[in-house]
N, C-alpha and C positions, 0 to 999 in steps of 0.2 A: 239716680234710681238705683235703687239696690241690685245688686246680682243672684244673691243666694234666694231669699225668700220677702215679699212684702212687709215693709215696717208696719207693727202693730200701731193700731189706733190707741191715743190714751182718753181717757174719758175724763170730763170736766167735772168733776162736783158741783151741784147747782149753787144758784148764790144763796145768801142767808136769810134776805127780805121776802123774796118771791121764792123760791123754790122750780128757780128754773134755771135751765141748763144754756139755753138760751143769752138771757142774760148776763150770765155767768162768761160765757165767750164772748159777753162787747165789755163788761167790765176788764179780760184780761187783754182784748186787744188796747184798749182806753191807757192801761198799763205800761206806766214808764219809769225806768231806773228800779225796777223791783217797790214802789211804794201802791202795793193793790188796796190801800184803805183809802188811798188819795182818789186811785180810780172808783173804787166803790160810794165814795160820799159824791164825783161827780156826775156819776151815772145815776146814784139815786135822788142827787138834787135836779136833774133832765129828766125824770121821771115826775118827781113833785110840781114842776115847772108845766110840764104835758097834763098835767089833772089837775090843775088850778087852771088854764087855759083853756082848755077843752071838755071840762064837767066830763067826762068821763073817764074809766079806768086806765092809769096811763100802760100796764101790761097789753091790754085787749089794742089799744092807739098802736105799739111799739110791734106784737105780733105783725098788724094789717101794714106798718110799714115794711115791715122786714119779707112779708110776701109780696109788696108791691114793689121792690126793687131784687127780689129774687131770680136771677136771670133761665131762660129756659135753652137757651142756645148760645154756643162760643165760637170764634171761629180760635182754629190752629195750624201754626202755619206745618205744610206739609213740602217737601221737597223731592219733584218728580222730574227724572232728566237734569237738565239745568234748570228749571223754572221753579221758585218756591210759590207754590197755590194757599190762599186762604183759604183752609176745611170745615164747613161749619159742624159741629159737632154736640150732641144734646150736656149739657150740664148735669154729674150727678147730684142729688140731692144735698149732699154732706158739704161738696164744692161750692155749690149754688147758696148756700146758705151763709159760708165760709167771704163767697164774693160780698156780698151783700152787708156783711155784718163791716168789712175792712171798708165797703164804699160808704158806707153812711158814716165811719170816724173818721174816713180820710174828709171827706164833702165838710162834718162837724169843724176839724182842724183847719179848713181852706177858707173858713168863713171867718170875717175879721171882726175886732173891735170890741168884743165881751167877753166874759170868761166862758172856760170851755163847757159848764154846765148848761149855759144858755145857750149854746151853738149848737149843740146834742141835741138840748131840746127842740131846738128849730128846725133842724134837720127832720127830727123824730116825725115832728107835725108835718113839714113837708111831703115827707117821703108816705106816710102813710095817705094824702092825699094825692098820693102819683106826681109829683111834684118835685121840685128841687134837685140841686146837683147828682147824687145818687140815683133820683130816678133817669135820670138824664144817660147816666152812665149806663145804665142798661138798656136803655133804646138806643142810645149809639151804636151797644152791642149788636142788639138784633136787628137794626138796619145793617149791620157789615154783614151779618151773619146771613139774611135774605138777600145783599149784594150780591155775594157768594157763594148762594144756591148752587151754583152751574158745576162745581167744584165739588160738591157734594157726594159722587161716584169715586175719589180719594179715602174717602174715610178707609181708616182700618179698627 
């Protein structure tokens, strides 16, 4: 963490298909060894994949998943006396969004046997039905984090 003052945010330029900012942060996290056109054609063949599939807009599919594994509570650990307590604490928006985008590429990469276009997209479709590993990852969350209600009086 910084001493002097909070690192400034930098801001994403949208992507160049959609015109979203959104998008834009799963193509860069998709992103490896600096090749963002390789990420970009696999993102936007996961998207062609979701609208062939699903007759509808694969943007509008991709929003409803990205709010349906959006997390709303985290826990963090807190250390009082000798005992480290799990704090549940509310997720900010920017965070929440951040979690969400890295759990649905990490869930895309953990799935086997196709290329990563198809794993996106499966994911995509998953997750936007509350479904699949990334959804999964977020109820996990917030059952630890409802665990850990009792704890709740640590926050700072």
């Amino acid at each position: 963490m910084p001493r002097r003052r909070q690192a400034e945010k930098r801001e994403v330029a949208p992507d160049a298909k959609y015109q979203s900012i959104l998008v834009a942060r799963v193509i860069n996290n998709v992103l490896r060894n600096g090749k963002k056109s390789v990420s970009e054609r696999i993102v936007y063949k996961a998207f062609d994949a979701v609208e062939r599939e699903l007759k509808k807009p694969s943007l509008d599919v991709f929003e409803q998943a990205i709010k349906n594994i959006t997390p709303i509570l985290e826990v963090k650990p807190r250390r009082v006396g000798g005992a480290t307590y799990q704090v549940p604490v509310e997720v900010r928006s920017d965070r929440g969004t951040a979690l969400a985008v890295r759990w649905l590429i990490n869930a895309a990469k953990a799935r086997a046997g196709k290329p990563m276009a198809d794993r996106l997209a499966a994911e995509l479709i998953d997750a936007s039905k509350g479904q699949g590993a990334a959804a999964k990852r977020r109820d996990d969350l917030h059952k630890m984090a409802e665990a850990n209600r009792a704890f709740v009086h640590y926050r700072w």
